[in-house]
N, C-alpha and C positions, 0 to 999 in steps of 0.2 A: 467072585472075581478077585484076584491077586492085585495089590497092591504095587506099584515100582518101588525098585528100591529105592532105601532111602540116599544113596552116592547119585542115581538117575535126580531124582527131583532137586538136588546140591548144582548137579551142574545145569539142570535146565532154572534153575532163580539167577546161576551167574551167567548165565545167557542174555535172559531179558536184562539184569544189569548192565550187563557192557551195551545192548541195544535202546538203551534209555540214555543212557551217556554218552554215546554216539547223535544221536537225536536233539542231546540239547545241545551240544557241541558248533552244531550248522545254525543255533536259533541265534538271532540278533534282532531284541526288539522290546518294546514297552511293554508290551502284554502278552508275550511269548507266542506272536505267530511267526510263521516259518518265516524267511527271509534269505537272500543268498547273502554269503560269509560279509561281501566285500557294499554291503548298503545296511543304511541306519534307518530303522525305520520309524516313526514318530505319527503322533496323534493331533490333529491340532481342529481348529476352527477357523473360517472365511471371516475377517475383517474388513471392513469398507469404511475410508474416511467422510465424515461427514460436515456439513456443514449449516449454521443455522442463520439463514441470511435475514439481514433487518436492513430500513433503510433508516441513513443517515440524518434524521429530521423526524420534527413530529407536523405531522399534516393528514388528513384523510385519504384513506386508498379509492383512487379515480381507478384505476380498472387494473386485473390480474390476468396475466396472458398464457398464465400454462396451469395443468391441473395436476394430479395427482398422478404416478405414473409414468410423464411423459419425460421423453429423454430430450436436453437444451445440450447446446454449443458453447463455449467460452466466448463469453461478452454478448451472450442473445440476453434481448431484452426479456424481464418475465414479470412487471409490474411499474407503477406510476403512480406517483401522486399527483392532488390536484397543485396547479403551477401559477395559478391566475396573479396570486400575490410575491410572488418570488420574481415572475417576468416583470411587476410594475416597480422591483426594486432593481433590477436589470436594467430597466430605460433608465430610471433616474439616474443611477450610478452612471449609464453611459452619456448622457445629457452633461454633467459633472467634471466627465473629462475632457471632453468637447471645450467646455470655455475654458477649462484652464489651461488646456494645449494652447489656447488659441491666447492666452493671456501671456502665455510662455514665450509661444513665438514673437510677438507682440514687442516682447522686451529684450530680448534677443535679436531681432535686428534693428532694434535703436529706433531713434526721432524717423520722421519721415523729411524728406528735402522740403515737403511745399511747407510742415510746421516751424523748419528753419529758417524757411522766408519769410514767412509771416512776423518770426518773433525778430530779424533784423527791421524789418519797415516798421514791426510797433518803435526798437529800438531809434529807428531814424526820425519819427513823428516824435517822439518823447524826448528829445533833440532839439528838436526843432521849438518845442512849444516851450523846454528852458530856457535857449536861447531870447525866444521874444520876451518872458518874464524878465530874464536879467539886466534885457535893454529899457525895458521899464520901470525898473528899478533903479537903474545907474539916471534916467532921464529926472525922473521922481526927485531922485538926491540933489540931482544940480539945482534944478529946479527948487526945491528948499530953501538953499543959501540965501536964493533971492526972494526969500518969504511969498513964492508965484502957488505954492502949494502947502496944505495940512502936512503935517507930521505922521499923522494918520496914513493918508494914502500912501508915503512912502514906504511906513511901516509896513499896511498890505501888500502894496509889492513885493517889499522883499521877501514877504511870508508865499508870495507865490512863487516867486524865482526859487527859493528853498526846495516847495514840494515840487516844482518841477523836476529839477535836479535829482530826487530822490525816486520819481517814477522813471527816468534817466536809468539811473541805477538797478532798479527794477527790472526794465526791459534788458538791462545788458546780462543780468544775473540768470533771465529768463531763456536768453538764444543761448549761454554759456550749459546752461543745464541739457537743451536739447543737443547742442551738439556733441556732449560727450554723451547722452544714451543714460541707460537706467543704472542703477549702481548693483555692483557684481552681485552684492548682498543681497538688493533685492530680487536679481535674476533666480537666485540659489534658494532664498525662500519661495519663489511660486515653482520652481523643479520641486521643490520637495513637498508643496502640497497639491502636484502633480502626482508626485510619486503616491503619496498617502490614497488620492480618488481614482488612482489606477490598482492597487490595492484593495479597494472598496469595491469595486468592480469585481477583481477579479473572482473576490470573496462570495458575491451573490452567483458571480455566473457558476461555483463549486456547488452554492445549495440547491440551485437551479437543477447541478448535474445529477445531486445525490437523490433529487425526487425520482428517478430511473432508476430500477434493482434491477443489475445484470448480472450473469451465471459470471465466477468467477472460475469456473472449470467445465469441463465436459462432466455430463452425470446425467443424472436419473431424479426428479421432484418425489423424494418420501413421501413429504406431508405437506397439505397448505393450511394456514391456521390461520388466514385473517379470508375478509373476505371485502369486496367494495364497499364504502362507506364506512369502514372500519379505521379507528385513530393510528396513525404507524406513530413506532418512538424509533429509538434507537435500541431500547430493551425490551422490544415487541416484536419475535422473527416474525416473519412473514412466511417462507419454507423454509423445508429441510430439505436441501441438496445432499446424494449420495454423488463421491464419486467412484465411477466402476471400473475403469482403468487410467492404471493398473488398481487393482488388487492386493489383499496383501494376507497373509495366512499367521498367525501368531500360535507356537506348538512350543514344548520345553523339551531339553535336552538334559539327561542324566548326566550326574556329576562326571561318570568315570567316562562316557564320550563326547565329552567337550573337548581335549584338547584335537580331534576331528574335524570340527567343524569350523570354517572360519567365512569370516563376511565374501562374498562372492562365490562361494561353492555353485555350482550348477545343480539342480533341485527338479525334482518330478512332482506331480500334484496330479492326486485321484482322488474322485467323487463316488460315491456310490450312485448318484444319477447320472454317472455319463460313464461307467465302469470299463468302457473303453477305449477312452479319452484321457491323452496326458497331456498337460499341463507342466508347461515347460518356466521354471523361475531361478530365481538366487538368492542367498540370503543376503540381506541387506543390514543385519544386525543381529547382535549376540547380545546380552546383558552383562553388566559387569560382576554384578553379584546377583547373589545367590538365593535361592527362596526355598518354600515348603511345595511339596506338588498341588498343583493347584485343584479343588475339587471334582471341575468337569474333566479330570485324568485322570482322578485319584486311583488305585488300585490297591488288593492287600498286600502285594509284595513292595509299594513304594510311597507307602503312604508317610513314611518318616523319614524317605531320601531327600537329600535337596538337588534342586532341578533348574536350567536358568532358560531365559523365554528365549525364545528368538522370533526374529520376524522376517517371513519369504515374500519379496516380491513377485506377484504373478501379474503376468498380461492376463485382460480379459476381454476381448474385443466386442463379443457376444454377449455379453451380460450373462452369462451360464453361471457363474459361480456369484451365488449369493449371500446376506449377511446371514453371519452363523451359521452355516453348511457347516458340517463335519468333513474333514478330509484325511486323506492318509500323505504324508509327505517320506520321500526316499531320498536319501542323500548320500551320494558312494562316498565310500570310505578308505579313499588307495593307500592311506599311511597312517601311521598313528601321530604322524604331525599336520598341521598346516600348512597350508602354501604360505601365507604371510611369514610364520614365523623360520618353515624352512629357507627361506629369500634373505632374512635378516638376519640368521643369528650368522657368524664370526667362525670361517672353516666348512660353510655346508659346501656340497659340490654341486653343481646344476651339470645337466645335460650337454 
């Protein structure tokens, strides 16, 4: 059998040449599958934020209300401690404010009218009973001259006409105090240790509230790691709350198509367990700088490129996309600018 020539086999190698360079020509992608000109196509993994709930106090766990699994609501309750001693520091504080309101009020509307009668009639009896000493005294005196009485007795008198006069003095000191009311001073110190036992209050009724562990989002219970009768701290979780929407996809972008991509692009998300299902997101962030590709991308053609993360926010209504899923994310590519930076630079033209 005859050989072709050798000009035949020349032009059938620049055949497949130009048909191999055609080929890669239409390729846009990290590991070189096909892709159409105008999308970027990128490697990434299913993230899900998580959270490692503890409660705020250390007390024993009185009973856990979801298990492992189950999907809670933002602000459902999912655990309690026992409370017996938190409620008895509850009443006392509220016992607490009670009389000091009522000490406040107290002082705050002043004397009462029947204490300001009372303290005018002591005022008028304590009056009444200097005037008879003095008359006793002045009698006593006269009486003296004419040697009809001791020396003695006049002196006691006048020692009583004295202290009457100064209970006298007493009682008028006493209605003058009630009718001017408490002194502002002292109004202003029982407010403020009103203010301090209302404080004190409010303080128990917080550790009161922190004995109740509630979902601080919509999610999913990971793990549970305590179980009843078990000591809670504050550095002791109790679960691990996921939550699953949204979602969010973390993939890197190749140095030379980054200036492509920008936070808000419109974004597809395919699974291999649901391979006919899109998943509709946006990027939510770029990285500023720059890194090494990260292992679980590694390849041998970019294993020395540097690459920056990004991260896609996906809805996921259905819990379908879960943590660590491998995904393929598609991002068009209509320019080799951005929208942000085309909007902001100086001379661009819009529509």
């Amino acid at each position: 059998m005859t050989s072709p020539p050798a000009s035949s086999r020349r032009v059938a190698a620049v055949l497949a040449l130009l048909a191999l360079a055609a080929a890669a020509a239409g390729v846009v992608s990290l590991r070189g599958d096909p892709a159409p000109p105008t999308q970027l196509r990128l490697y990434g993994n299913v993230d899900i934020r998580e959270a490692r709930l503890a409660f705020n106090g250390s007390e024993h766990v009185s009973e856990l209300l979801v298990d492992e699994g189950d999907r809670v609501e933002k602000g459902q309750v999912l655990a309690r401690l026992h409370t017996e001693r938190l409620k008895l520091l509850v009443r006392e504080a509220e016992a607490q404010v009670a009389a000091q309101s009522a000490i406040v009020s107290r002082m705050e509307a002043g004397s009462r009218p029947e204490e300001i009668a009372r303290a005018r009639a002591e005022r008028a009896r304590a009056e009444a009973e200097a005037k008879g000493y003095e008359l006793t005294f002045a009698r006593l005196k006269r009486l003296r001259s004419s040697d009809v009485t001791s020396q003695e007795q006049v002196d006691e008198a006048e020692a009583a006409a004295k202290a009457a006069r100064a209970r006298v003095a007493v009682a008028e000191q006493t209605l003058a105090l009630l009718e001017a009311g408490p002194r502002a001073e002292d109004i202003a110190a029982a407010r403020a240790e009103l203010a301090l036992r209302q404080a004190t209050l409010a303080y128990r009724r917080e550790l009161l509230a922190d004995a109740t562990l509630r979902a601080p989002w919509a999610g999913v219970v990971r793990e549970r790691i305590l179980e009843p009768g078990d000591m809670a701290s504050p550095q002791t979780p109790v679960f691990t709350l996921a939550r699953i929407d949204p979602v969010w996809v973390r993939a890197f972008v190749p140095e030379r198509a980054l200036g492509r991509v920008a936070v808000g692009l419109p974004v597809e998300i395919r699974t291999d367990s649901y391979p006919d299902k899109v998943y509709r997101g946006r990027v939510g962030f770029v990285s500023p700088t720059a890194e090494f590709t990260p292992k679980n991308v590694e390849t041998p053609e970019l294993r020395t490129r540097l690459v920056y993360q990004i991260r896609i926010d996906v809805q996921n209504p259905r819990n379908e996309l879960r943590l660590g899923m491998p995904v393929t994310v598609l991002i068009p590519l209509g320019s080799d600018r951005s929208p942000e930076s085309s909007q902001g630079e100086p001379g661009s033209k819009r529509d």
